[in-house]
C-alpha positions, 0 to 999 in steps of 0.5 A: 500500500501507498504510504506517502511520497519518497521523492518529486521531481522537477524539471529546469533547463538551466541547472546553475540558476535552480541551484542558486534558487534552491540553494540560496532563496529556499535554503534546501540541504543539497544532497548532490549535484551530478553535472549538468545532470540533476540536483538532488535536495533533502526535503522533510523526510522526502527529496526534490529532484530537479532534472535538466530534461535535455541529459535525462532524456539520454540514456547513460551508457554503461550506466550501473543504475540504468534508469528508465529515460524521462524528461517534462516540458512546461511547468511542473507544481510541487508544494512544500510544508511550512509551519504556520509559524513561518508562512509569513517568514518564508514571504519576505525571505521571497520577497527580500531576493525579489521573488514575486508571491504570485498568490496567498490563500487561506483554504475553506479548513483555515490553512494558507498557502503562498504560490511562486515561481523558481527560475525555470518557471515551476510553480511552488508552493508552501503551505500549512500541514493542514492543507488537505485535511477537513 
């Protein structure tokens, strides 16, 4: 049975600005970069990949973990826990690296969420634990 999600992915075409984002903007624990590749970041007790589409679509030869090929076109969404707490902290931080809140809602439940882009034009968004309960 499904329990949860291990990891999320991402997609951006310039790897050098999502690592900065991530990096510098969010704050995430890097766990490793591989090239011009892919980023992986620790995120709570799952990880945020983050691919250059135009390197996964290739197979690596020779690879030892032969992962199937993937790549997205366009944005993707992924949505990060916030502690209440720290919603509005996470606001002026975007606002302090001149990242525009694109939206902020308060959901029927009382939890709220603040929506924005990173450099490749994802979508993301933080939001309170409580977002999808009743």
């Amino acid at each position: 049975m499904i329990e949860g999600i291990l990891e999320t992915a991402l997609y951006a075409d310039d790897l050098d600005k999502a690592e900065a984002f991530y990096d510098d903007v969010l704050g995430l624990e890097k766990i490793r970069r591989g090239g011009n590749r892919h980023l992986f970041y620790r995120c709570g007790s799952g990880v945020l990949l983050i691919f250059n589409p135009a390197e996964t679509e290739t197979a690596i030869a020779d690879d030892p973990f032969p992962v199937p090929t993937h790549g997205a076109k366009g944005p993707g969404h992924v949505c990060f826990i916030v502690r209440d707490d720290d919603l509005d902290a996470m606001r002026s931080r975007l606002q302090e690296a001149g990242i525009p809140v694109e939206a902020e809602l308060t959901w029927p439940n009382g939890a709220r969420s603040i929506y924005f882009r990173d450099p490749a034009g994802n979508s993301l968004e933080c939001a309170s634990r409580t977002l999808w309960t009743s």
